[in-house]
Legacy VTK file of the C-alpha trace (Angstrom):
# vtk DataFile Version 3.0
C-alpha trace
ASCII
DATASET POLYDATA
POINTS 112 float
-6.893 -14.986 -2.146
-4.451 -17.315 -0.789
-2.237 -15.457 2.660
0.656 -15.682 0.349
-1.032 -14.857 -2.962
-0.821 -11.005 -3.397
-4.189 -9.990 -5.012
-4.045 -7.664 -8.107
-6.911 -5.746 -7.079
-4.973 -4.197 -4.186
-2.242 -3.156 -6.673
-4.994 -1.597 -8.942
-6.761 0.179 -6.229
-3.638 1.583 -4.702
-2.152 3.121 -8.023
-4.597 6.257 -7.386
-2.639 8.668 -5.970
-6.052 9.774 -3.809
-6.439 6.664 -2.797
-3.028 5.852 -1.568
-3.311 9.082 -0.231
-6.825 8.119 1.982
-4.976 5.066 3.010
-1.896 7.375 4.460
-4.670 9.080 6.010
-6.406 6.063 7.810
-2.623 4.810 8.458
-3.589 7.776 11.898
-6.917 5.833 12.632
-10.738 5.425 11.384
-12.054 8.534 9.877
-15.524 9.975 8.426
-15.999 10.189 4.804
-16.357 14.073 5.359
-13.413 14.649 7.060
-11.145 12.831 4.694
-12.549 14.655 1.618
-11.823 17.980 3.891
-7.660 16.558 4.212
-7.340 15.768 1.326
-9.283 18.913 -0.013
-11.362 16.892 -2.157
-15.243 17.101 -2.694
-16.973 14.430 -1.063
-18.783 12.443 -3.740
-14.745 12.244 -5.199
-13.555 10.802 -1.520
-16.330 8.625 -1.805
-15.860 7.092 -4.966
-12.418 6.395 -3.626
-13.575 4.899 -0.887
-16.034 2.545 -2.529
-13.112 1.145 -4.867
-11.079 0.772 -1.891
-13.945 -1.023 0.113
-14.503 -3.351 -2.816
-10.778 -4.386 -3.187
-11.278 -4.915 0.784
-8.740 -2.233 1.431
-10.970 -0.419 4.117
-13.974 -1.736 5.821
-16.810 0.950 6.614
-18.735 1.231 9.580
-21.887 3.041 9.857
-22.457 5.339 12.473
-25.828 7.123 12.330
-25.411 9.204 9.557
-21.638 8.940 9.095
-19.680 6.125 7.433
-16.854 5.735 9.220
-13.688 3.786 7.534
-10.404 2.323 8.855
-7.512 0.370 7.110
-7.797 -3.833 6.859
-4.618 -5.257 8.140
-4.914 -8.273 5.618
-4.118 -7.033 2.239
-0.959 -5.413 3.405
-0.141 -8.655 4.675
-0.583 -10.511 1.711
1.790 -7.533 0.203
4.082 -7.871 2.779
4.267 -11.458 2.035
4.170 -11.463 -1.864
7.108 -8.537 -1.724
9.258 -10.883 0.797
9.274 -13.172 -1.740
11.656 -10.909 -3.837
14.236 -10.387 -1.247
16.556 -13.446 -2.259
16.559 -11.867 -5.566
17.238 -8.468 -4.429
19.962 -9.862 -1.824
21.914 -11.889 -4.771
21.855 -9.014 -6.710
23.602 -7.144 -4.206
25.354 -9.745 -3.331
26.451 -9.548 -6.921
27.264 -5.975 -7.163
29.414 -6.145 -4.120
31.782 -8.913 -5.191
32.214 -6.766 -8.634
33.255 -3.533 -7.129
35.419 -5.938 -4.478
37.320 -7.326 -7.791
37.444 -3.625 -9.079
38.982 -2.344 -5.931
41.637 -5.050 -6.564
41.990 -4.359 -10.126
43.066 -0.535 -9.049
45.593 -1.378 -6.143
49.116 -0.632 -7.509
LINES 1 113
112 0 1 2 3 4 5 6 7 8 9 10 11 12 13 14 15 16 17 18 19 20 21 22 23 24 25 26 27 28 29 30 31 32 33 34 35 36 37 38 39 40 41 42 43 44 45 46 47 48 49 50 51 52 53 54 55 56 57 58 59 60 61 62 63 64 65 66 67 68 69 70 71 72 73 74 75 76 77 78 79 80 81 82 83 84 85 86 87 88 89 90 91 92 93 94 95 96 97 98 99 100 101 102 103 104 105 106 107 108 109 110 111
């Protein structure tokens, strides 16, 4: 993936509400498989399934620590999303842009 090419995997894997929800989570700092299943009162095999998709779309990188896989947030994907939904704001801004310059020629229309 290109820095300003947002991938469609990220999208895909975010559009779980438990995962968006892990990633709100790990927005605080690295966590333990166990204790994110225990926030989001979730079993664990379920938190882990949500954190393998999330690994895969390179959302969250694990770490192992003895026993415990540890995970915490990627900064590059939400880059690339920051990017890719930058790329919209001309649009947005012309639109408003737009919308203001109507209710500017309404406001005239009304004045006695």
């Amino acid at each position: 993936m290109k820095n300003s090419e947002m991938d469609i995997t990220t999208l895909s894997a975010l559009a779980e509400p438990n995962r968006m929800n892990i990633v709100q989570l790990l927005k605080g700092g690295p966590m333990a498989v166990g204790e994110i299943a225990d926030q989001l009162g979730i079993r664990q095999p379920q938190a882990s399934k949500h954190l393998k998709v999330l690994n895969d779309s390179g959302i969250v990188e694990v770490q192992v620590d003895a026993n415990r896989r540890i995970y915490k947030l990627r900064s590059e994907p939400f880059q690339a999303m920051d990017i890719w939904v930058q790329s919209f704001r001309h649009i947005m801004e012309e639109r408003l842009d737009n919308l203001d310059h109507y209710l500017r020629e309404l406001q005239k229309k009304e004045r006695p």
